[in-house]
Structures are given as structure tokens and as C-alpha cells.
N, C-alpha and C positions, 0 to 999 in steps of 0.2 A: 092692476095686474101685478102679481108679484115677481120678485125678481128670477123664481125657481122657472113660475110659467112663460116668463120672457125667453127663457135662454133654450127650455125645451118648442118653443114656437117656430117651425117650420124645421124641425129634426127630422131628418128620415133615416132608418135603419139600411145600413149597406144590406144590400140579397142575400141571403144565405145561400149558399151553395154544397149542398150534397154528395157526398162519397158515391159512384155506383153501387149497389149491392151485389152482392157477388156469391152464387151460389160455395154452401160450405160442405164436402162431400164427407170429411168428417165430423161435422155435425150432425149430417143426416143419417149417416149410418148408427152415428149413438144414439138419436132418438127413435129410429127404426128396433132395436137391439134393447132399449129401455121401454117400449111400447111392448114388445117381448115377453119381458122378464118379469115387469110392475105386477102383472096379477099375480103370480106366484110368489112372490117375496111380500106382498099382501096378505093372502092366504095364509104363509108360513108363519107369520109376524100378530096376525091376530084371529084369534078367535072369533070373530063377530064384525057386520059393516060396522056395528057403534064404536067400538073398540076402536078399529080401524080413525073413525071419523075423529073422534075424541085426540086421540096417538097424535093427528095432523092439524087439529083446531079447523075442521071441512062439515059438511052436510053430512049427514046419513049414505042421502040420495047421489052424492059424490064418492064416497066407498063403496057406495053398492056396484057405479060403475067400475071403478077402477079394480076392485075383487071379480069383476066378470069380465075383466079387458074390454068392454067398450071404451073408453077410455085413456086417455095416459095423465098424468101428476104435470101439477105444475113448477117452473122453475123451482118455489120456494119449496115446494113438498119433496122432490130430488133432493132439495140440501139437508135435508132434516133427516131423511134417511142417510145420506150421506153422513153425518154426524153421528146416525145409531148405531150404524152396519159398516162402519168402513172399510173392511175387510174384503165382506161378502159385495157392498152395491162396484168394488174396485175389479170383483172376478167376477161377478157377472156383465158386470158392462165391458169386460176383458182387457181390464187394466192391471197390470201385477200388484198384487197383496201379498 
């Protein structure tokens, strides 16, 4: 036995222990309010789901939703618009621009 698996033999990891979660009411209101907004600023922004899909590195079939609001983007797909539209995704989600 080596000297590495001697020393981890009878290791136990202290419990980890958990934050409560805690509801975020401004969270929920921006994702409310970007649920909203996303098919429109879609629409505006592309010509076509492909276009759309291409623009985001996503499916077809995931622009199609998001250009017909079944849907909403996910985390990285908000930051990418965020990086295209800074202006516009800061007053529509009603942050000053």
C-alpha cells in the first residue's frame, strides 16, 4: 500500500452544510420582464429562426421557440445579447441606458 493510500484510509469529509435558499423577488421579476421582452428583441434582431440560431450557437428548433415566446434564453444566451444590445436589453429589462 502506498504511502498516498495510507494516509487517505479512513478520511471522512466533514458534512457539508447548505445556505437556505431564499426566494429572490428581484430576480423573479427580471426573469418575468425578459420572458416578456426575448421574442420581440428576436424578431427585431433577426430575420429568420436560422439566423436567430446561428447569432446564439442554439438549435433551429430553440429559436423557433424563443421567436414565438414559448420559451425564454438561457443564462449564457442573455449575456450575449447583453454584449450586442447593451443599451436596448438595459431599457428594456428597465435598467437605465
Amino acid at each position: 500500500m502506498s504511502l498516498q493510500n495510507r494516509r487517505l484510509r479512513g478520511f471522512r469529509a466533514p458534512p457539508v452544510r447548505m445556505a437556505p435558499l431564499r426566494a429572490c423577488p428581484v430576480g423573479a421579476d427580471m426573469r418575468t420582464r425578459l420572458l416578456d421582452v426575448w421574442p420581440g428583441l428576436m424578431l427585431r434582431h433577426y430575420p429568420s429562426d436560422a439566423a436567430c440560431a446561428d447569432a446564439f450557437g442554439k438549435e433551429r428548433q430553440t429559436a423557433t421557440n424563443w421567436r414565438s415566446g414559448h420559451c425564454g434564453p438561457d443564462a449564457g444566451s442573455v449575456s450575449i445579447a447583453f454584449l450586442r444590445w447593451p443599451d436596448e436589453m438595459a431599457r428594456l429589462l428597465g435598467g437605465a441606458a
